[in-house]
N, C-alpha and C positions, 0 to 999 in steps of 0.2 A: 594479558588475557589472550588466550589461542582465537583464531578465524572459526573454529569448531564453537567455542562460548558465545561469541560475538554474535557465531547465526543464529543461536538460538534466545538472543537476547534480543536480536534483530527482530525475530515472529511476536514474541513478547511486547514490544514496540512497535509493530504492526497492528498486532490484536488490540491494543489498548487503545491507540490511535484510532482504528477503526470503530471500536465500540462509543468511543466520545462522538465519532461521526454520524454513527448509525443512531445515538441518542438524540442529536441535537440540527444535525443537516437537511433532517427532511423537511421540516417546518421550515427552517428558516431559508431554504430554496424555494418556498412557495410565495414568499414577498414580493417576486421578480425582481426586472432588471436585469443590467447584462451580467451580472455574475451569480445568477441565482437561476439557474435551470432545475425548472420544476420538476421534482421527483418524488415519487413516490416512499412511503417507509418503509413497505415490504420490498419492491425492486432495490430501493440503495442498501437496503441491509443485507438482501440476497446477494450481491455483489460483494459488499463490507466482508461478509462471512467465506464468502470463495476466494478472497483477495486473502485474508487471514489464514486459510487452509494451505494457499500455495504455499504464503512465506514459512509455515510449518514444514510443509511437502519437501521445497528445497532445504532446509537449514538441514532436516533428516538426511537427507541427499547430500547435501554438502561433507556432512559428520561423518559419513561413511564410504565416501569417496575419496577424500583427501584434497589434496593440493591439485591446482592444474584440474581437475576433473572437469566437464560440462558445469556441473552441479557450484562446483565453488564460484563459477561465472556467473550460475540462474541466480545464485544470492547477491552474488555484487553487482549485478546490473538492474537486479529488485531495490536493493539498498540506493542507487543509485537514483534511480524514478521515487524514492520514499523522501530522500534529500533534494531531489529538485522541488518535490509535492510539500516542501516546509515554505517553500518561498513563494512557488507560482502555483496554489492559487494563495493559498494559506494569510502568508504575513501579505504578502500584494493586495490581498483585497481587503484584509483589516482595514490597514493605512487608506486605501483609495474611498473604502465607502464608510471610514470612521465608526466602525461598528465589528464586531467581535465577529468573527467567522469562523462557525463548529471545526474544530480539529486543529487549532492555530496551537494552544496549547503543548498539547499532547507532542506534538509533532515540534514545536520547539524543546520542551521538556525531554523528549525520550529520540523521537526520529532524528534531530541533528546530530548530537551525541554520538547514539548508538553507531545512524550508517557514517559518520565519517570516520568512526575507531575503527568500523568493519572492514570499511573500504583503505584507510591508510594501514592496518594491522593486514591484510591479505596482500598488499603489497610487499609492506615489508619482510612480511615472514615467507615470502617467495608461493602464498597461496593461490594465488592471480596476477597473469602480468601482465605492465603496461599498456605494451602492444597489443594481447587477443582481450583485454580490456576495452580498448580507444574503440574497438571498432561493436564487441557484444554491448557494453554500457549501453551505450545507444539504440541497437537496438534490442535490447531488452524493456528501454522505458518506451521505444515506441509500441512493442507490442503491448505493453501493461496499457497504456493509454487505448490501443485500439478495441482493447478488451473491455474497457467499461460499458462504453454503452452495448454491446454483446453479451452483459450478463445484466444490464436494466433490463436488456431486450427479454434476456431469459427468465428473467427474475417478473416481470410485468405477464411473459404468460405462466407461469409456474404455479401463480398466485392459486386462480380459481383451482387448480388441480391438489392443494392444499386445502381449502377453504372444502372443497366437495369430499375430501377424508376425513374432514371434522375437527382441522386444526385451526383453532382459532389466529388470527393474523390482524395485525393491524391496517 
């Protein structure tokens, strides 16, 4: 399977992943607790939804760029933060609070799979290398990370300005 298939199999595994999140995360973030920051179901799904867009944005980007491009990196350093995000919070906090936490599924079913075929198949077929790997990976998932609460943020005022156009919202 090419780095080109894989990205877009990657978004596919994004989007699916995300929509089990955006099904089932908001409720069950309002139980508390330290691993249950409360959120909102329109802010997490506003998020869900722009997070789902990127991974489309880049994979198109990647497809059309080739090897070596910025673009093949924005997916393997997304793919990256998608394969940390199977373990910390996902399976970590199944196990820790013995109870099922929205997105564990998905994200073992499709995000482990996928971003390790993506991330070892861009390797080997010379799509991204090690070196300008070691150093975007990283920060590629710190920026994903810094972004979330930046689109609750945006997602939290965007709301009423929906809600006042007539779209009904959760």
């Amino acid at each position: 399977m090419t780095y080109s298939t894989l990205g877009w199999l990657f978004a596919v595994a994004v989007t699916l992943h995300n929509a089990e999140e955006a099904l089932l995360l908001p409720k069950w973030s309002m139980r508390g607790g330290r691993w249950r920051a409360p959120v909102s179901a329109f802010e997490f799904r506003f998020a869900a939804a722009v997070l789902a867009l990127l991974a489309y944005g880049v994979a198109y980007l990647s497809s059309i760029q080739g090897p070596q491009a910025m673009a093949a990196y924005a997916i393997a350093g997304y793919a990256l933060a998608m394969l940390l995000n199977v373990f910390f919070p996902h399976v970590l906090a199944t196990i820790a609070l013995r109870q099922y936490m929205p997105g564990t599924a998905t994200a073992l079913l499709f995000n482990l799979p996928v971003c390790s075929m993506l991330l070892y198949v861009g390797v080997q077929d010379g799509s991204i290398s090690t070196d300008k790997f070691a150093w975007f990976g990283p920060a590629s998932v710190a920026v994903i990370l810094a972004s979330i609460p930046v689109l609750f943020f945006i997602g939290r005022k965007a709301r009423p300005a929906f809600l006042r156009i007539g779209i009904p919202l959760p």
